[in-house]
C-alpha positions, 0 to 999 in steps of 0.5 A: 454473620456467625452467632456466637452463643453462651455455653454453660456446662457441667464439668466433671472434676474428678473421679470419686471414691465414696459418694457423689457430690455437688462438690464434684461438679464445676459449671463452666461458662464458654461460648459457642458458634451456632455454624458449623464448619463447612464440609462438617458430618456432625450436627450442632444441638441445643440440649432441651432435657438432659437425663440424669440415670442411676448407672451415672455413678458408675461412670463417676468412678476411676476404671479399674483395669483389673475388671471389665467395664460396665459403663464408660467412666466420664474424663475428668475436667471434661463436661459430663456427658449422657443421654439427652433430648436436643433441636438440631441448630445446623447439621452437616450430617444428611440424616439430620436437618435444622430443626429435628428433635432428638434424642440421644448421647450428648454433653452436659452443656447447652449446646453440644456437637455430636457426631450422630452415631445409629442406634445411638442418636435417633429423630423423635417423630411423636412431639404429642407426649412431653419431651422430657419424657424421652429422657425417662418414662419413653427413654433408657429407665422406660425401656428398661422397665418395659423390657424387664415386664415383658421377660417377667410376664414371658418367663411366667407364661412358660412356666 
C-alpha cells in the first residue's frame, strides 16, 4: 500500500522590484506519495531544517539579460528552493538509502524529490552536532565565514 502524505510548501508569487515581503509568498498544501516509482534515480526526502540565506533575495528578482547571473532566479508559482537538511524516505538512487540524513539543494516544502547531484547533495556522517546547524554554522554562510578566515589569516602571514 502506497502512503499518500500532506504536502505544504512555499510558493514563490512572483519576482519582486523592491523589497521582499511575506505578501510575496503563498503556502500551498498538496499531497505527496511516500514511494516512488520503480526504476526512479531520485531520492524522496522529508526536509527537517531548511535554511534561509542573504543571496536568497537575489534569486527573488526578475534575470536581466543584459548582466550575467549570480544565483539562479527562483521560477514563479513554483515552490522556493534552497538549501536544506532532510532523511531519505525511499530512494532509487544507489548512493542514497532509507534513512541517510543529508543535506543539500531541496524545495521548500515538507517533502521534495531530488535528483542528487555531486558536490551538490551530500550524507551527513556527524549527528553528534544539531542538525540544523548544516543549514548555518556547518553549511553555506559556515563555510563561507571559514574560507574567507583563512584567506584573511593566509594573506596576513605573506605580508
Amino acid at each position: 500500500m502506497i502512503s499518500v502524505v500532506s504536502n505544504k510548501q512555499v510558493i514563490f508569487r512572483d519576482y519582486v522590484s523592491g523589497f521582499f515581503s511575506e505578501s510575496d509568498l503563498l503556502i500551498n498544501s498538496t499531497t505527496s506519495s511516500l514511494k516512488l516509482p520503480v526504476g526512479s534515480m531520485k531520492a524522496l526526502v522529508k526536509n527537517l531544517s531548511l535554511s534561509c540565506d542573504p543571496y536568497m533575495c537575489n534569486r527573488t528578482r526578475k534575470p536581466d539579460p543584459s548582466s550575467p547571473p549570480t544565483a539562479l532566479s527562483f521560477t514563479s508559482v513554483q515552490p522556493m528552493s534552497g538549501f536544506g537538511v532532510s532523511k531519505v524516505m525511499d530512494s532509487g538512487h544507489p548512493a542514497y538509502k532509507e534513512g541517510d540524513l543529508l543535506w543539500g539543494a531541496v524545495g521548500w516544502e515538507e517533502y521534495s524529490a531530488i535528483t542528487p547531484i555531486p558536490n551538490l547533495h551530500f550524507k551527513i556522517h556527524q549527528t553528534d552536532v544539531p542538525l540544523s546547524h548544516y543549514t548555518g554554522l556547518l553549511g553555506m554562510p559556515g563555510m563561507t565565514y571559514y574560507i574567507v578566515k583563512q584567506l584573511v589569516v593566509v594573506s596576513r602571514d605573506l605580508d
